[in-house]
C-alpha positions as CSV (number, residue, x, y, z in Angstrom):
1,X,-35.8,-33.4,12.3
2,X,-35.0,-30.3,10.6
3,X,-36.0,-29.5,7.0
4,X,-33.1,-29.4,3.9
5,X,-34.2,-25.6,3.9
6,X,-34.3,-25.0,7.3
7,X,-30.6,-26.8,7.4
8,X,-29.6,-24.4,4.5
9,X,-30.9,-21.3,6.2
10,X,-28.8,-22.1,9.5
11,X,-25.9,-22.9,7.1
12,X,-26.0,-19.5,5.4
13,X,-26.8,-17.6,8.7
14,X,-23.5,-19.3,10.0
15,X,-21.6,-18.8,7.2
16,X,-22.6,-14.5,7.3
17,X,-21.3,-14.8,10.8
18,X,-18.0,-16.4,10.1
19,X,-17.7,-13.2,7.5
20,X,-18.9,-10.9,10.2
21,X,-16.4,-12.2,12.9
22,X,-13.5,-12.1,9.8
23,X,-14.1,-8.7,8.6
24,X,-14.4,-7.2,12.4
25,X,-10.8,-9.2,12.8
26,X,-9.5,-7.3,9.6
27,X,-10.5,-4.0,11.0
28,X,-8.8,-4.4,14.5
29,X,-5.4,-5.7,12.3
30,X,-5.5,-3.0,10.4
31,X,-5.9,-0.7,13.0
32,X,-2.9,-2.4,14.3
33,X,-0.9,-1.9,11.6
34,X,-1.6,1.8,10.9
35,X,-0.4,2.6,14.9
36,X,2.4,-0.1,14.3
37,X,3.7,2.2,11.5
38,X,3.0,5.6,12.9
39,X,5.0,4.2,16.0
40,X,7.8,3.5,13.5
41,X,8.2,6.7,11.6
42,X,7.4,8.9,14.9
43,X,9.9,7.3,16.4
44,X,12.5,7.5,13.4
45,X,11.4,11.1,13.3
46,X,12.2,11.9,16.9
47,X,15.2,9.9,17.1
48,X,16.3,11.9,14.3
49,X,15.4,15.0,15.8
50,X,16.8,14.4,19.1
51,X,20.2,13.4,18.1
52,X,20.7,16.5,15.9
53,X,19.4,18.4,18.8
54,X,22.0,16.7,21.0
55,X,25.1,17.2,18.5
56,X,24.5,20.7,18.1
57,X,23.7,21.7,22.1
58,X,26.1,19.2,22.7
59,X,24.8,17.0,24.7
60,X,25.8,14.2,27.2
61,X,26.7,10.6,25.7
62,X,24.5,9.0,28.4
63,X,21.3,11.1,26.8
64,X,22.1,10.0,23.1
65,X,21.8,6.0,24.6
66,X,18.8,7.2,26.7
67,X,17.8,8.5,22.9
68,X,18.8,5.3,21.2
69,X,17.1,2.8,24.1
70,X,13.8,4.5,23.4
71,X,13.7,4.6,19.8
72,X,15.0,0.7,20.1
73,X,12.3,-0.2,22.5
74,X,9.2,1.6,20.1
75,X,11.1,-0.3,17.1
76,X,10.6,-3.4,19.1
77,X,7.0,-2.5,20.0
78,X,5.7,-2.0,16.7
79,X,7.7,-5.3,15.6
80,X,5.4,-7.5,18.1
81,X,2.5,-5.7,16.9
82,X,3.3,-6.4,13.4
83,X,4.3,-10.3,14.4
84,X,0.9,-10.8,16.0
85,X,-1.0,-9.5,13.1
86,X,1.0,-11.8,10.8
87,X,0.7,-14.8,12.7
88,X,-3.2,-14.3,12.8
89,X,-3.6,-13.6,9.6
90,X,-1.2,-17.1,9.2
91,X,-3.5,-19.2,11.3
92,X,-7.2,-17.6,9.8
């Protein structure tokens, strides 16, 4: 049978783990999050870009939707990314 020490030694030596495993979770969210954002305003940014571009070369209408579908579709992306990071940090 184990010792009250020896029980108390495990318990801490758990316990730094769980912290470990927590603090390794926090970096890879917030790694997340800074390419979740940079997603966003890159994609503002080109969006931006390209539809001034396409007013003043003037441009087809189908290439401002192509414009508009991709800038919808990295919105979207970085809105799961950012959904996934909340609900863990929810749940832990």
């Amino acid at each position: 049978m184990a010792s009250r020490r020896q029980r108390s030694l495990a318990s801490a030596e758990a316990k730094a783990a769980a912290d470990a495993a927590a603090a390794a979770q926090a970096r890879r969210d917030s790694g997340q999050a800074r390419l979740g954002g940079g997603v966003m305003a890159a994609a503002m940014v080109l969006w931006l870009g390209l539809q001034w571009l396409g007013g003043k070369y003037g441009w087809e209408a189908r290439y401002a939707f192509l414009i508009d579908l991709a800038a919808i579709a990295a919105l979207v992306w970085s809105l799961a990314v950012t959904w996934r990071i909340w609900q863990r940090r929810r749940t832990a």
